[in-house]
C-alpha positions, 0 to 999 in steps of 0.5 A: 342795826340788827333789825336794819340787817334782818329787813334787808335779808327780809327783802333779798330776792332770787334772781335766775339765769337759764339759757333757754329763757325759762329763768328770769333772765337769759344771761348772767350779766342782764341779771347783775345789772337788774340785782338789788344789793342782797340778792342771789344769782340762780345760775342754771346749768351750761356755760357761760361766755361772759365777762362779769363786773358786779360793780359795788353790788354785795350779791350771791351767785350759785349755780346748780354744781361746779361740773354743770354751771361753769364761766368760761373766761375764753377769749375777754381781756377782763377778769372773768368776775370783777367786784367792789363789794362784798361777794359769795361765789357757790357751786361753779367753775370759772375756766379759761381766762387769759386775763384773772378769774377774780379781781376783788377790791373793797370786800370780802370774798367767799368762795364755796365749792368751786373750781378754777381751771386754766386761769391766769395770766403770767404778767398779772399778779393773782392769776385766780384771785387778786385781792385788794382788801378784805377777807377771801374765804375759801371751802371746798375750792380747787385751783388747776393748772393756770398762771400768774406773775406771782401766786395763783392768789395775791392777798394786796392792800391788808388783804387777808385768806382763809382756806379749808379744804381747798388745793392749788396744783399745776399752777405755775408763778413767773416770778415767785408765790406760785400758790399763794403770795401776800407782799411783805410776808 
């Protein structure tokens, strides 16, 4: 099974985005939807109006910093990212959803240095994440301002959280678990 992993990796390609058609692909979505699983999403600097569904696909998107690759959320019903699969978010921001940032069912989900502004929703549990399952991991993340029905993360489904240097402020809950909120604890 190791040599089945390592063949994998082995094989993992890296996928970019640039708005001014100097990447591989002009839109986040076009390159999700040609992705391999495995792969990672280069995403150049700007922002990006686009709702994403990775489907069941395990992949890695990065941009360049939190400050200069962002996902703006403004203006979708949908979660700004929605993912079946284990994935791995790195230096973004997601900003200015009305709906989730994250709706993750059915794998882990890791988030390094990343920033979520003004997301959420207040009839929607998990206004930055909703988690179904699997394990949320959290470096070097900062959650701002934003809504929720309860917490800006809601770990359902066994669903559980680990977090080191990360911060929830400004947030506000409808009901209760205004920063984090795991039903039966």
């Amino acid at each position: 099974m190791l040599m089945m992993l390592t063949l994998a990796s082995a094989f993992a390609a890296t996928l970019t985005v640039e708005s001014d058609g100097s990447g591989d692909f002009t839109t986040i979505a076009a390159a999700i939807g040609a992705a391999a699983p495995g792969d990672t999403i280069a995403i150049g600097s700007g922002t990006w109006l686009e709702s994403l569904d990775l489907g069941s696909k395990p992949l890695t998107l990065r941009g360049v910093s939190s400050e200069e690759t962002i996902l703006d959320g403004s203006g979708f019903e949908n979660a700004t990212l929605t993912l079946y699969a284990s994935v791995t978010l790195s230096d973004l921001q997601l900003a200015n959803s009305s709906h989730r940032g994250i709706l993750s069912s059915g794998g882990d989900l890791t988030l390094e240095n990343v920033v979520m502004n003004n997301i959420g929703h207040p009839g929607h549990w998990g206004g930055a994440i909703y988690s179904y399952g699997g394990l949320v991991t959290l470096n070097s993340v900062s959650i701002s301002g934003g809504e929720s029905y309860q917490g800006m993360i809601y770990l359902d489904g066994g669903a559980n959280l680990t977090a080191t240097d990360t911060s929830i402020a400004g947030a506000t809950a409808a009901l209760d678990g205004g920063g984090i909120y795991k039903p039966g604890n």
